[in-house]
N, C-alpha and C positions, 0 to 999 in steps of 0.2 A: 696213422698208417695201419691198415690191414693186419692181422696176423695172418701168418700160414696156416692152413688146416692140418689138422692135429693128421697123425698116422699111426699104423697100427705099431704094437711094442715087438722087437722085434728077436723077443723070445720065442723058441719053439711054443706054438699053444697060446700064446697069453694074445685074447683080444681086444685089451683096452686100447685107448688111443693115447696118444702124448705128444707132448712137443719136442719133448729129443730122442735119442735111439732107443730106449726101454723107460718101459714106465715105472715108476718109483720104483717099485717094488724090485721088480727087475734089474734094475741100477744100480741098488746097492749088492744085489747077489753077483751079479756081472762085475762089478767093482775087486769085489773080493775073492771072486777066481781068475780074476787076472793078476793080482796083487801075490796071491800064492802060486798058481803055476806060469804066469806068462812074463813077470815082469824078473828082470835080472838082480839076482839075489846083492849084488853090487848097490844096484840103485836105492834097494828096500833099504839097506844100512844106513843109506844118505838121508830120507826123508823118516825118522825115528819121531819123538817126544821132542825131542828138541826143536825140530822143524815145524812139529806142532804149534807151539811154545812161540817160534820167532811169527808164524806164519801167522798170528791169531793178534800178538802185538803191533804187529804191521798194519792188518785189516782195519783192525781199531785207529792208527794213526790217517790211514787213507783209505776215509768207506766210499770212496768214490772211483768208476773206473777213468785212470787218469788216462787213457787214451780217449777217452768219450768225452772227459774234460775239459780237454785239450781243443773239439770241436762243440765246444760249449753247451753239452749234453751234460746230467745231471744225472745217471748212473749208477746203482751200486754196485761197488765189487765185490766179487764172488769168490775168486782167485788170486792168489801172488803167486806169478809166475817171475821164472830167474830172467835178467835178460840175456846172459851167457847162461847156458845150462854147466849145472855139476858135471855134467858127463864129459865135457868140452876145457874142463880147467875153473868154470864161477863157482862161487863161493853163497854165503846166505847172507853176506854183509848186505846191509841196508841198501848202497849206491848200486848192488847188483838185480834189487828186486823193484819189482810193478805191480801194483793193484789194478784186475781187469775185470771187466764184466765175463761173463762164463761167452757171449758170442768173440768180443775179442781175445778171448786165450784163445778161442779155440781157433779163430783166422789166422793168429800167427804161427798155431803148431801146425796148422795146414798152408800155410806158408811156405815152411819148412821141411814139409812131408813130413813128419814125425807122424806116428800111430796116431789114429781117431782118436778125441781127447774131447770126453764129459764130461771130467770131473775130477 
């Protein structure tokens, strides 16, 4: 299948191209001031070391995105997303999370209308 043609990054100034919304470089600086000013001081509590910790145990159990799996694609995953979110009452227990590829996390948080989601 084709890929999509790369776009520009969509930092003030920055003209590389890339295949998601900011290019590396950019990503992680965007990552990080959202993290400190945009993202609710609540949430940052919930996703600490320890979420680290489980989030990293998981991936190693399931390197595969299991929704891609599931359509007998071979995948890796990128993410473990909740399937109830913390915000909503879930928990980090095991039967609440999913290993996805970074395109399927990010269709179901646009799914859901939740915030554009990179990463």
């Amino acid at each position: 299948m084709p890929r999509k043609p790369k776009r520009p990054c969509s930092y003030p100034g920055c003209p590389r191209l890339t295949d998601g919304r900011f290019c590396e470089e950019h990503a992680k600086l965007e990552a990080k001031r959202y993290e400190k000013y945009d993202r609710d001081p609540a949430v940052r509590r919930r996703y600490g070391r320890a979420w680290k910790r489980i989030r990293d145990r998981y991936i190693a159990a399931h390197p595969l995105c299991e929704e891609c799996f599931k359509a007998g694609k071979f995948i890796p995953a990128e993410e473990v997303h909740h399937k109830l979110p913390l915000s909503e009452g879930g928990t980090h227990e095991q039967s609440n999370l999913v290993a996805l590829c970074q395109s399927c996390h990010s269709r179901i948080h646009a799914q859901r209308g939740d915030r554009w989601h990179n990463g």
